[in-house]
N, C-alpha and C positions, 0 to 999 in steps of 0.2 A: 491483745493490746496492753502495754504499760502505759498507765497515767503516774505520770510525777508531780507531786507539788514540791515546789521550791520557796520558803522564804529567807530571804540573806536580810536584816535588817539589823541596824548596830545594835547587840547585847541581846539577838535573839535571832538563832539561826536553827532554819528544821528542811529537814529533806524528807520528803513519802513518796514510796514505789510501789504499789500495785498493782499487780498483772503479769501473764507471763507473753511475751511479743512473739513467740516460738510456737505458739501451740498451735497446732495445726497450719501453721507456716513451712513447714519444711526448713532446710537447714538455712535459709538468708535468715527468716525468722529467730535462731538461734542464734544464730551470728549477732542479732541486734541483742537479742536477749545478755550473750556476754558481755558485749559491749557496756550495759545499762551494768550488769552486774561487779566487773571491775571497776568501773567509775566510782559507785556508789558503793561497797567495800572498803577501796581504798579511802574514802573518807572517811567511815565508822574508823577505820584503823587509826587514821592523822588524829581523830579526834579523843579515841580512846589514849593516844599518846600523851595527849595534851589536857587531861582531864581533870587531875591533878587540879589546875587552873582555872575550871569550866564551875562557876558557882551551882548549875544545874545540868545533869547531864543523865542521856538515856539513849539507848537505841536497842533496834530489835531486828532480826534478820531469822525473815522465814525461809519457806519454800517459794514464796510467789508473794513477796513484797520485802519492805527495808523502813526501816521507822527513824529517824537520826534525829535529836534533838540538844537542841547547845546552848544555855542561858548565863551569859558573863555579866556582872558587874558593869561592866562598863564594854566599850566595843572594842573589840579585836581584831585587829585588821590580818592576822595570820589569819583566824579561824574563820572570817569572813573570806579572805583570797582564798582557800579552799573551797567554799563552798561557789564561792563565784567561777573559778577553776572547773572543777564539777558541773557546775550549771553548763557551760561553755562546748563541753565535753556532750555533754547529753543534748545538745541543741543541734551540735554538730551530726550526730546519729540519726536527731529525729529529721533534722531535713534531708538527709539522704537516704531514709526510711520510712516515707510519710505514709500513715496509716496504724503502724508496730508501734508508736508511740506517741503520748500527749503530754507537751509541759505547761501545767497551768502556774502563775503566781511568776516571781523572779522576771527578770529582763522583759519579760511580756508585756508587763503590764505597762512600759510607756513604747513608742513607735521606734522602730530602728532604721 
């Protein structure tokens, strides 16, 4: 199983992955595990683009997990629609994946 924690909150945005959702899943297992993997990739990338800009900035990409951390001066609604994008993206996986993945923190935390 992937656990993600998600926080988008203005001037402090951090995403954590780990777990591999694959392992001993056979290939759907995989499937999610890519899934989680582009998602969250493509954001280190957006954000290493944009870093320049980013007052604090770090991430870390192992084998079986993703660390992203983003601290602006002030908020950013690009680097925040990113991550709210992403968030969106990984919700959409874990509900038609349920058990491969868990997102704690972000849109959870009020009723939808």
């Amino acid at each position: 199983m992937t656990i993600i924690q998600i926080e988008n909150e203005p001037g402090h945005y951090k995403l954590v992955a780990i777990g591999h959702a694959g392992r001993a899943e056979g290939e759907d297992g995989n499937l999610v595990c890519a899934a989680v993997s582009a998602l969250t990739q493509a954001l280190v990338q957006f954000c290493r683009d944009r870093s320049s800009r980013i007052a604090q900035y770090n991430d870390r990409i192992g084998d079986a997990d993703i660390f992203i951390r983003a601290c602006t001066t002030r908020p950013d609604p690009e680097i925040s629609g990113a991550f709210a994008l992403v968030e969106t993206g990984l919700r959409m996986v874990e509900k038609s994946n349920p058990g491969r993945i868990q997102i704690v923190g972000g849109e959870s935390m009020h009723t939808e």
